[in-house]
Structures are given as structure tokens and as C-alpha cells.
mmCIF file as Biopython writes it, N, C-alpha, C and O atoms, coordinates in Angstrom:
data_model
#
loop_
_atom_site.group_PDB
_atom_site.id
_atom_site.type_symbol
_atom_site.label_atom_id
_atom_site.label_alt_id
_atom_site.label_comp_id
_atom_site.label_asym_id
_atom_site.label_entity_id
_atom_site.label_seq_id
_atom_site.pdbx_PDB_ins_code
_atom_site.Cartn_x
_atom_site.Cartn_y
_atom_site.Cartn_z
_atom_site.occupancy
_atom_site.B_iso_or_equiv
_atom_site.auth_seq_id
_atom_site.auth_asym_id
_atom_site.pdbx_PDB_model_num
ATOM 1   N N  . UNK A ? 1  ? -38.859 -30.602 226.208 1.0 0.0 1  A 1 
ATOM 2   C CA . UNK A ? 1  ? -38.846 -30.885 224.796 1.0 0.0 1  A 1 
ATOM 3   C C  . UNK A ? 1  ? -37.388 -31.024 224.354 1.0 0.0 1  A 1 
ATOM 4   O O  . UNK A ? 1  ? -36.595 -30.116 224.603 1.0 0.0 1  A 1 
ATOM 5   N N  . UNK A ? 2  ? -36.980 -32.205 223.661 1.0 0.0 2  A 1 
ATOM 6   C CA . UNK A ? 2  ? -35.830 -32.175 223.162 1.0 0.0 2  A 1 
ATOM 7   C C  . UNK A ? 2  ? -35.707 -31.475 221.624 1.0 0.0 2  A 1 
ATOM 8   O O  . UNK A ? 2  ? -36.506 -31.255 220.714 1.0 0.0 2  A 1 
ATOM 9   N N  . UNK A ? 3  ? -34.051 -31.215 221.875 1.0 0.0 3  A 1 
ATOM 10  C CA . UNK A ? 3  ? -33.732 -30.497 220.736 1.0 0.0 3  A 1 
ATOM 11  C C  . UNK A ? 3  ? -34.094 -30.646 219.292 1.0 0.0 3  A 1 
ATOM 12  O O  . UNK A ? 3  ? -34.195 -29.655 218.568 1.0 0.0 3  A 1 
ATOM 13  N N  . UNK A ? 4  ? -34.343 -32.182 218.745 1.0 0.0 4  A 1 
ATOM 14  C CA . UNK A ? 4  ? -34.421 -32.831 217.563 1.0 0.0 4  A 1 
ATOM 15  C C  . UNK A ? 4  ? -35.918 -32.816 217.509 1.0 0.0 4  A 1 
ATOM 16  O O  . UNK A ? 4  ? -36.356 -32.843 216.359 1.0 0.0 4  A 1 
ATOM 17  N N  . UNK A ? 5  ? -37.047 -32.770 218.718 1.0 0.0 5  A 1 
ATOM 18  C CA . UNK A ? 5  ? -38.407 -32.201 217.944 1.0 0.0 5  A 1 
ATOM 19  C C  . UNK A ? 5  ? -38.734 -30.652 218.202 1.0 0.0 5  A 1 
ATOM 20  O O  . UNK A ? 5  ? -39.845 -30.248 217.858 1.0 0.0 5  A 1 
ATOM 21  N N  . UNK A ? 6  ? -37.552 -29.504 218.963 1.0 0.0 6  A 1 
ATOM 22  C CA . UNK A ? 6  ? -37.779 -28.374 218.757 1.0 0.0 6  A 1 
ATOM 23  C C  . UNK A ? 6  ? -37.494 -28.251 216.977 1.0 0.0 6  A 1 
ATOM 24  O O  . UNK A ? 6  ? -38.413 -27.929 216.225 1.0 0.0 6  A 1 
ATOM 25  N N  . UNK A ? 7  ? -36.562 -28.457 216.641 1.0 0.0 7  A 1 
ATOM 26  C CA . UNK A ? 7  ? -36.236 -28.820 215.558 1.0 0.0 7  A 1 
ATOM 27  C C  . UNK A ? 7  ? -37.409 -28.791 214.554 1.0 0.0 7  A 1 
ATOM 28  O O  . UNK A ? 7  ? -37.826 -27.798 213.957 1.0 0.0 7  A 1 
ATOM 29  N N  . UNK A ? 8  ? -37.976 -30.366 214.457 1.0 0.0 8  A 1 
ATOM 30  C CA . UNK A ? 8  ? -38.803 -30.574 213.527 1.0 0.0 8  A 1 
ATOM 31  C C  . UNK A ? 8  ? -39.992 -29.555 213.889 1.0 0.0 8  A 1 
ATOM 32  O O  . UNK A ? 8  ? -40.525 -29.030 212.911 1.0 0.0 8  A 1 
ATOM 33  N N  . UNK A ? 9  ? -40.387 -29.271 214.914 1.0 0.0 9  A 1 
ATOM 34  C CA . UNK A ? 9  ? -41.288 -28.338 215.343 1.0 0.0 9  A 1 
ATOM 35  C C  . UNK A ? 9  ? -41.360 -26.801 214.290 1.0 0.0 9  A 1 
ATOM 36  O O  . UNK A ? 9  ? -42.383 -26.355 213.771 1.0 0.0 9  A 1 
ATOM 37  N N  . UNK A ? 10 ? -39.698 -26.102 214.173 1.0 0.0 10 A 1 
ATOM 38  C CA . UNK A ? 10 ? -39.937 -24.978 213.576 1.0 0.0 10 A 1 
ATOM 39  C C  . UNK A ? 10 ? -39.817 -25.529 212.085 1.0 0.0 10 A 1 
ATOM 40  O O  . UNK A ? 10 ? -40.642 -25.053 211.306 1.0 0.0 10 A 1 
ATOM 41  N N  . UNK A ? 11 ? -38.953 -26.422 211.589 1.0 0.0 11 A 1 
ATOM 42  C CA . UNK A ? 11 ? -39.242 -26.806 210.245 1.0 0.0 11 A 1 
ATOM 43  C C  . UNK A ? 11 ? -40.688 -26.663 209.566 1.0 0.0 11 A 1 
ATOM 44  O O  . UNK A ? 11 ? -40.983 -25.991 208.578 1.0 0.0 11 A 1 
ATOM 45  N N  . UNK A ? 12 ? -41.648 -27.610 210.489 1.0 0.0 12 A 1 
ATOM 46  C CA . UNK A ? 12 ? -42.624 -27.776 209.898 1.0 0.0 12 A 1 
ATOM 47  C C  . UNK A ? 12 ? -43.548 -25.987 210.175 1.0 0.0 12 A 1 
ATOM 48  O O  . UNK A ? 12 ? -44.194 -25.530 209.233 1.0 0.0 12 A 1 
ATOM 49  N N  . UNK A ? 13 ? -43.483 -25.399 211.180 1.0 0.0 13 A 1 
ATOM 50  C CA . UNK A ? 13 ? -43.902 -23.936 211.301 1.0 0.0 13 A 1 
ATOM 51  C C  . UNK A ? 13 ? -43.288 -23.396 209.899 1.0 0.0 13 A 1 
ATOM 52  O O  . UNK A ? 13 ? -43.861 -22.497 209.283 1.0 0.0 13 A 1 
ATOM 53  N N  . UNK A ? 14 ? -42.200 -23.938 209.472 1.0 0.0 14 A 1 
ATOM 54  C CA . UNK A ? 14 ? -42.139 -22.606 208.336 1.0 0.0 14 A 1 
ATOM 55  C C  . UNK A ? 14 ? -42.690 -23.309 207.061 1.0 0.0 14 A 1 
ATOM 56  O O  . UNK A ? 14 ? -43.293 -22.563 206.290 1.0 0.0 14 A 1 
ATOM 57  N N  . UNK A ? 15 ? -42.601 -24.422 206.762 1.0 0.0 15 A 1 
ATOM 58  C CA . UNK A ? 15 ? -43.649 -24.774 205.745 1.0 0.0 15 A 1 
ATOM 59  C C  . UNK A ? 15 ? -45.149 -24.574 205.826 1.0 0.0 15 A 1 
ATOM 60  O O  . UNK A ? 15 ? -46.044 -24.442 204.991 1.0 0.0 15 A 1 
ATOM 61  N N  . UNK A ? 16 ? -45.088 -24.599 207.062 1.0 0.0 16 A 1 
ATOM 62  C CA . UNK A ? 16 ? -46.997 -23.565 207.026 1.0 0.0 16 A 1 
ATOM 63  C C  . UNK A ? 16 ? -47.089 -22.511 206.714 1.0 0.0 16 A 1 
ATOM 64  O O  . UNK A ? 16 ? -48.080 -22.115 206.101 1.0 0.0 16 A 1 
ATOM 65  N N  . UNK A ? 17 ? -46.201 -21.823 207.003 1.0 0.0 17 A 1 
ATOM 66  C CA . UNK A ? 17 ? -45.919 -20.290 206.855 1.0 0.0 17 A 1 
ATOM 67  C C  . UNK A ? 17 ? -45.828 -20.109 205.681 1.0 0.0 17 A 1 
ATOM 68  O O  . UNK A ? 17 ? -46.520 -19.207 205.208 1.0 0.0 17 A 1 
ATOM 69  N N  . UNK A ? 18 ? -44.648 -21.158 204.480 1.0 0.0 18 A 1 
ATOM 70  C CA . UNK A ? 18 ? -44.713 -20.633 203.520 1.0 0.0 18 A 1 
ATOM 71  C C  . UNK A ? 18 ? -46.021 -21.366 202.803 1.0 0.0 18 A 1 
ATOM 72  O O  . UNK A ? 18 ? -45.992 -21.219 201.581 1.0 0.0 18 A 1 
ATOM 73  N N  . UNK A ? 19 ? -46.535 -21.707 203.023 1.0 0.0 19 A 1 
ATOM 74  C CA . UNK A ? 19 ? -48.020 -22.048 202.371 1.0 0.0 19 A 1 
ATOM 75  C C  . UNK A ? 19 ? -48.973 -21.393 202.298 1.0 0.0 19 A 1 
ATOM 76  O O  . UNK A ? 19 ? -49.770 -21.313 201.364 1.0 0.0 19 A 1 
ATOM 77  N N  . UNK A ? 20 ? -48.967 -20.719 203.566 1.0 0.0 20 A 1 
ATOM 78  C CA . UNK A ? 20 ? -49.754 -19.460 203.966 1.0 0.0 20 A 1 
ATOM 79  C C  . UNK A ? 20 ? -49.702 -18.763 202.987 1.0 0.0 20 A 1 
ATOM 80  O O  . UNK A ? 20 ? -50.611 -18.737 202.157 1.0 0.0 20 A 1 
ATOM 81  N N  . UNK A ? 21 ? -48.443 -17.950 202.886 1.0 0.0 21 A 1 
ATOM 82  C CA . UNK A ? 21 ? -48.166 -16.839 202.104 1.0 0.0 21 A 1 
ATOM 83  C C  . UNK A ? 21 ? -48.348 -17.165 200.874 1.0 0.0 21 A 1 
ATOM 84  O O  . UNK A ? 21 ? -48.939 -16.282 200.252 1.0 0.0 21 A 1 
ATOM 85  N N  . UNK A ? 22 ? -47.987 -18.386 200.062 1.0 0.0 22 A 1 
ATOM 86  C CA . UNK A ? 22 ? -47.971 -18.688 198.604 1.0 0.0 22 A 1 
ATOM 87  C C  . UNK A ? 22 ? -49.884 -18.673 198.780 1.0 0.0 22 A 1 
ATOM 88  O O  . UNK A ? 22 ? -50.433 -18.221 197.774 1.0 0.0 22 A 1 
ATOM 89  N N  . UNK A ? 23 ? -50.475 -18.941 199.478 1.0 0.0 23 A 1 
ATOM 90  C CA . UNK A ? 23 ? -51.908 -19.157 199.247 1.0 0.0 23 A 1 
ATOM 91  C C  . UNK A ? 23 ? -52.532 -17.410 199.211 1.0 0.0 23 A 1 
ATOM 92  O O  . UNK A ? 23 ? -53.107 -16.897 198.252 1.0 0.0 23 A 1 
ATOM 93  N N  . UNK A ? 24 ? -52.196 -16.698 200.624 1.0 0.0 24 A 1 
ATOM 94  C CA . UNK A ? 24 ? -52.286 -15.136 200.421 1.0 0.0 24 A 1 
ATOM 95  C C  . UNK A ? 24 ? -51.523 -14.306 199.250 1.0 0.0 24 A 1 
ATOM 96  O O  . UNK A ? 24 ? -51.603 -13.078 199.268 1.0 0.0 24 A 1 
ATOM 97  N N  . UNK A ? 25 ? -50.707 -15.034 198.127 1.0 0.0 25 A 1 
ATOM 98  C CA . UNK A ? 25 ? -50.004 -13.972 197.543 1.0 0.0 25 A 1 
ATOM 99  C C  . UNK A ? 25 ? -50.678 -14.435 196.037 1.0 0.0 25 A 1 
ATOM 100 O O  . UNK A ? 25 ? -50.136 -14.118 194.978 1.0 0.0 25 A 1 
ATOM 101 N N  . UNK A ? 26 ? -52.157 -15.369 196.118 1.0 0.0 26 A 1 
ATOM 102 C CA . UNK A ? 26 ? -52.674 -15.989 194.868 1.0 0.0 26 A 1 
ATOM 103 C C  . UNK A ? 26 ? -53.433 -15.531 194.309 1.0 0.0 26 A 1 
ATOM 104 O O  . UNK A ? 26 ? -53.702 -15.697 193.119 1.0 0.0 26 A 1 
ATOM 105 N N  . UNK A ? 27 ? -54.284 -14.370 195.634 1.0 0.0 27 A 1 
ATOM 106 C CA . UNK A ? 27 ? -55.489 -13.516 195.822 1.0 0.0 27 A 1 
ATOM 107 C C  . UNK A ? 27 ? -54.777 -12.278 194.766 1.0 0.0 27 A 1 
ATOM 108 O O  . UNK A ? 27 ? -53.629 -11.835 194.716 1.0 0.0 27 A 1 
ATOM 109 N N  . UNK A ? 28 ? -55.693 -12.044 194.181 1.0 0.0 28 A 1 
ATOM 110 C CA . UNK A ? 28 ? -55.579 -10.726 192.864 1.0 0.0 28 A 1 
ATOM 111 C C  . UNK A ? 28 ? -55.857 -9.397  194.244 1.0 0.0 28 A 1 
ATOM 112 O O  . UNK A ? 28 ? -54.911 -8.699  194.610 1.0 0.0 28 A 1 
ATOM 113 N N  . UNK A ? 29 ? -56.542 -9.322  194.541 1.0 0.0 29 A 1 
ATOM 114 C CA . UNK A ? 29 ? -56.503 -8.241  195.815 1.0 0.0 29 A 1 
ATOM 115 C C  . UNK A ? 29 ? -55.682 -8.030  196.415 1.0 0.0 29 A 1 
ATOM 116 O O  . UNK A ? 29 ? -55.717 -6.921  196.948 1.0 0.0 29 A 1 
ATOM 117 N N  . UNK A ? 30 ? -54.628 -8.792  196.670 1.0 0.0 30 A 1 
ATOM 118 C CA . UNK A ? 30 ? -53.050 -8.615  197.534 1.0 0.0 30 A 1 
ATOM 119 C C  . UNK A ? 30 ? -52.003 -8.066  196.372 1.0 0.0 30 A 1 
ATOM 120 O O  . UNK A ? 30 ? -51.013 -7.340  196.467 1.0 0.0 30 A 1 
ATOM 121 N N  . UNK A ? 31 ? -52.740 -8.825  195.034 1.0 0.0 31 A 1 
ATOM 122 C CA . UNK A ? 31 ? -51.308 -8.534  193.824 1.0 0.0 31 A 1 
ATOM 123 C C  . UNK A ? 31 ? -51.491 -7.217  193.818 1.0 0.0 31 A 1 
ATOM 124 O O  . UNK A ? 31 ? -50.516 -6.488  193.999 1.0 0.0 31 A 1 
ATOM 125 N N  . UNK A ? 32 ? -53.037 -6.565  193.565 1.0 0.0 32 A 1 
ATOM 126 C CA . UNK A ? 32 ? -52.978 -5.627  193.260 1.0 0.0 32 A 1 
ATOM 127 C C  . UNK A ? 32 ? -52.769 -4.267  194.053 1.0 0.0 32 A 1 
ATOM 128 O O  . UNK A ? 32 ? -52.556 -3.170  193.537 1.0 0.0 32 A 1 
ATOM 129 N N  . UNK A ? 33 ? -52.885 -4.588  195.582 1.0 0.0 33 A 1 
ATOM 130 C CA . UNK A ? 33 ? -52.201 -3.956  196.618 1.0 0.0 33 A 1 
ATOM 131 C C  . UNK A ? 33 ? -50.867 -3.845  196.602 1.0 0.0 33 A 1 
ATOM 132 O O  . UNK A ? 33 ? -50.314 -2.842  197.052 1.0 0.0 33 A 1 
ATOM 133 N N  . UNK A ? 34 ? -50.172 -4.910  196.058 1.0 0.0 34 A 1 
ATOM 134 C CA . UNK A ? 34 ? -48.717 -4.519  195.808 1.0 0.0 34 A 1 
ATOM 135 C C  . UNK A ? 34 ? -48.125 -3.787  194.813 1.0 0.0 34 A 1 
ATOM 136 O O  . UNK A ? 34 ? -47.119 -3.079  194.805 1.0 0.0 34 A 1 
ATOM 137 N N  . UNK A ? 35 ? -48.961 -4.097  193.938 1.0 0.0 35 A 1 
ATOM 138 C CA . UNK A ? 35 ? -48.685 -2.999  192.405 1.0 0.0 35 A 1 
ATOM 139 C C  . UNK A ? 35 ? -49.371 -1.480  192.859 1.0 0.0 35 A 1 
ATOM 140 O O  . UNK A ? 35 ? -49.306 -0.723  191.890 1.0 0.0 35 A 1 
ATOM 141 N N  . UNK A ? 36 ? -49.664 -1.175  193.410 1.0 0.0 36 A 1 
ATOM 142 C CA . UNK A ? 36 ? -50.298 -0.003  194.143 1.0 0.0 36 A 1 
ATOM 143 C C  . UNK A ? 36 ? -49.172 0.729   194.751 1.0 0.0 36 A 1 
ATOM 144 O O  . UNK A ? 36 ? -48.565 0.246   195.706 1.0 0.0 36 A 1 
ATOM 145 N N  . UNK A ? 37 ? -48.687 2.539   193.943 1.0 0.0 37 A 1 
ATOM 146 C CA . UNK A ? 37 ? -47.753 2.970   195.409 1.0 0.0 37 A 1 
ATOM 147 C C  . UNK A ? 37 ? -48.248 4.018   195.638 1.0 0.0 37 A 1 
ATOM 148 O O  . UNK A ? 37 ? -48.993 4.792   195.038 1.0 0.0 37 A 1 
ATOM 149 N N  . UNK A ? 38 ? -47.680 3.971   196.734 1.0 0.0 38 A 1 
ATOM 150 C CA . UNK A ? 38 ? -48.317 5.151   198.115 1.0 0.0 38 A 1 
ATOM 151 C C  . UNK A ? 38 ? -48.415 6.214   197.814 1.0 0.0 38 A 1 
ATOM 152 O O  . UNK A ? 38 ? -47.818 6.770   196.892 1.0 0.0 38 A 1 
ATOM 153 N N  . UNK A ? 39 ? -49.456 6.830   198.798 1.0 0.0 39 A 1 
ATOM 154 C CA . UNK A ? 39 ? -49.038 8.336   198.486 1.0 0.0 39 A 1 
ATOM 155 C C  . UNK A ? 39 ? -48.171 8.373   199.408 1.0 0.0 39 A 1 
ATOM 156 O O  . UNK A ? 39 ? -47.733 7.643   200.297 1.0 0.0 39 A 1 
ATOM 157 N N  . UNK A ? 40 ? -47.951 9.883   198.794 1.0 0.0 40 A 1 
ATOM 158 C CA . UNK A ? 40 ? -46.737 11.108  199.577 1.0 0.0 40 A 1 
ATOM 159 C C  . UNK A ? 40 ? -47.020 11.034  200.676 1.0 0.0 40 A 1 
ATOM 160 O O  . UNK A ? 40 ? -48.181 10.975  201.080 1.0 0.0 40 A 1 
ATOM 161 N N  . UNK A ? 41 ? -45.808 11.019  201.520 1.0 0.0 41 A 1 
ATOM 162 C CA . UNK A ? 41 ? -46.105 11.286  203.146 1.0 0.0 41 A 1 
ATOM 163 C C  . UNK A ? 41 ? -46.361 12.900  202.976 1.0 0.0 41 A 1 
ATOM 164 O O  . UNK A ? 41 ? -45.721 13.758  202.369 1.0 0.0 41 A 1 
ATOM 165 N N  . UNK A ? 42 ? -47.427 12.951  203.678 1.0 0.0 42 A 1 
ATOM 166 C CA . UNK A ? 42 ? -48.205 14.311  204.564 1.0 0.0 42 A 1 
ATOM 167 C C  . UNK A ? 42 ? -47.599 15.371  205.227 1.0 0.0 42 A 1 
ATOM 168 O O  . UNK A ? 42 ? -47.316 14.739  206.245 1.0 0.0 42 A 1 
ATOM 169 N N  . UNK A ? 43 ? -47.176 16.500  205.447 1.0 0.0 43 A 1 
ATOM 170 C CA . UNK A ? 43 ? -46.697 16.702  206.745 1.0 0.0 43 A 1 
ATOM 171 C C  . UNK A ? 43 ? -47.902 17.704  207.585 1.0 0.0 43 A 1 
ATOM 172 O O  . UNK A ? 43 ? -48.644 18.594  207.171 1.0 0.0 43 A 1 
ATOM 173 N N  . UNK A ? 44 ? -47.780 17.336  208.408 1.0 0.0 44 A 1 
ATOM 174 C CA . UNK A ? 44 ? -49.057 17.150  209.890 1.0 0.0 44 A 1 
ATOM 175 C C  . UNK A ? 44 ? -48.905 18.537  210.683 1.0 0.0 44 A 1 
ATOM 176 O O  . UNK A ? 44 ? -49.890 19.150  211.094 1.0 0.0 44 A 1 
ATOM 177 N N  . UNK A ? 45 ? -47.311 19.072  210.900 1.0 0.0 45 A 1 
ATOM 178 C CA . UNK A ? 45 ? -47.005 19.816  211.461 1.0 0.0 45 A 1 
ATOM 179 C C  . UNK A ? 45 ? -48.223 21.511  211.335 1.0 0.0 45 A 1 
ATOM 180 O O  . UNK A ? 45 ? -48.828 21.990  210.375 1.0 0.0 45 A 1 
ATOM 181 N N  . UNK A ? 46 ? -48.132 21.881  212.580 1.0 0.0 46 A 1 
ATOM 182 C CA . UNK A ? 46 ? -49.364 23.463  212.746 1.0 0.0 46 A 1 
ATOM 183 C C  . UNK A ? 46 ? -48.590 24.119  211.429 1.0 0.0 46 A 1 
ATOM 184 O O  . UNK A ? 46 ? -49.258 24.595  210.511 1.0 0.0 46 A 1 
ATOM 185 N N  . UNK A ? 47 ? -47.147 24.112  211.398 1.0 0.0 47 A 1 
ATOM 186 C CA . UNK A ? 47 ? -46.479 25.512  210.324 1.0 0.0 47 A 1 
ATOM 187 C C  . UNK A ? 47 ? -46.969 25.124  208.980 1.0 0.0 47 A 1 
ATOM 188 O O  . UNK A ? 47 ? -47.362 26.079  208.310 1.0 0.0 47 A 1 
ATOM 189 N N  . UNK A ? 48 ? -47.046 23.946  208.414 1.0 0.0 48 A 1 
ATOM 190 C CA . UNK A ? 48 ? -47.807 23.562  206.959 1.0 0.0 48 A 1 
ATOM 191 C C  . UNK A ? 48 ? -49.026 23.922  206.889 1.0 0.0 48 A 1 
ATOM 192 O O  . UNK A ? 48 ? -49.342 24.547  205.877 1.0 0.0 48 A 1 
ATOM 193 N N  . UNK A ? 49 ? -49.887 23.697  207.735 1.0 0.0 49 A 1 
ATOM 194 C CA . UNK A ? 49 ? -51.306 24.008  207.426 1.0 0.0 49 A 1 
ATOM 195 C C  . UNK A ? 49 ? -51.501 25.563  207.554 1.0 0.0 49 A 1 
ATOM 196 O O  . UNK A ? 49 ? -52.478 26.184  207.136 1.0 0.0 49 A 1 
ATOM 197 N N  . UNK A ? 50 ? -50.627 25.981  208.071 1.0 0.0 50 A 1 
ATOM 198 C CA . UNK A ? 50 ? -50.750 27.660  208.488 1.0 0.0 50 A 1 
ATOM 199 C C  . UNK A ? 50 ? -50.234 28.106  207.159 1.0 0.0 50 A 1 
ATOM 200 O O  . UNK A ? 50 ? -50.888 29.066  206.751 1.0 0.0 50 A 1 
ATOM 201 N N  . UNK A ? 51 ? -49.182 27.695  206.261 1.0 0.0 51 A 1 
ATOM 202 C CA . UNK A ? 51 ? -48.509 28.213  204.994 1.0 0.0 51 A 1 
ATOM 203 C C  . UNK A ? 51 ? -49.833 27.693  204.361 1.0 0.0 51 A 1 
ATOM 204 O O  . UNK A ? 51 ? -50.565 28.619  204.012 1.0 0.0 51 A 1 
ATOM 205 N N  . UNK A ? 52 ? -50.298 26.522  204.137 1.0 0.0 52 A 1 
ATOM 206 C CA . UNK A ? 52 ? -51.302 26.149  203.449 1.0 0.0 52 A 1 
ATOM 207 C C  . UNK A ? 52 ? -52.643 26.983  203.213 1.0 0.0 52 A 1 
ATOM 208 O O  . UNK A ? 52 ? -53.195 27.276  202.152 1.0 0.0 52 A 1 
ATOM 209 N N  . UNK A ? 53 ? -53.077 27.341  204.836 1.0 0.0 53 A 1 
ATOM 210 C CA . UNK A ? 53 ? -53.950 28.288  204.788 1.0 0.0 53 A 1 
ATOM 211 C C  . UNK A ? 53 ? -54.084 29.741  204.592 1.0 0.0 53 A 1 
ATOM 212 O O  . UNK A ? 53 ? -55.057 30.304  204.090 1.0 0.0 53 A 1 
ATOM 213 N N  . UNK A ? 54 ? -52.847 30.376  205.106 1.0 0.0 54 A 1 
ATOM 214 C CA . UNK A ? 54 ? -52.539 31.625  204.691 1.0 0.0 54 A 1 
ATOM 215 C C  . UNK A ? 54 ? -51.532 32.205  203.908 1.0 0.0 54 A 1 
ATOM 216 O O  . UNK A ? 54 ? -51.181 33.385  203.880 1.0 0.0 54 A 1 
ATOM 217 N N  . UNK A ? 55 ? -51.071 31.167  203.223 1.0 0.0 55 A 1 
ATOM 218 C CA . UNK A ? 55 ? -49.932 31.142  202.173 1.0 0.0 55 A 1 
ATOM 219 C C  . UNK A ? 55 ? -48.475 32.188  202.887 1.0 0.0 55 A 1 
ATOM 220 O O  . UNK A ? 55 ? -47.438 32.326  202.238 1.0 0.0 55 A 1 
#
């Protein structure tokens, strides 16, 4: 493959790509996943649940 249709090759990959995304970012279910924030990270560790459970 020469260089000038590797070329046009990824050009046109990223205009799909960004089509993709403008089409996935149209969906109210994605907006509203993004307006959504996380919970608190957890901590998992035996010593939390042991303070947790037996204070």
C-alpha cells in the first residue's frame, strides 16, 4: 500500500469515527450518562469492613 492511500485511508477512518460519535453523543441516554457523577470510590480493604462492622 502506498503512502498517499495509507493516507486517505486514515482520513476517511476518522470522519467515520467522528460521525460515529456525533451520532452516539445525540442519544439523550449517553447525555444523560454524562451529566451523571459517580459515586465515591469504595474502599474494599478487610480493615474497613472490620471498622465498619465493629466500629
Amino acid at each position: 500500500m502506498k503512502r498517499d492511500e495509507q493516507i486517505e485511508m486514515m482520513q476517511s477512518a476518522e470522519k467515520r469515527t467522528a460521525g460515529y460519535l456525533r451520532a452516539w453523543l445525540q442519544d439523550e441516554n449517553v447525555k444523560a450518562a454524562l451529566r451523571r457523577h459517580p459515586r465515591g470510590r469504595e474502599n474494599h480493604d478487610d480493615c474497613a469492613e472490620r471498622r465498619r462492622r465493629f466500629g
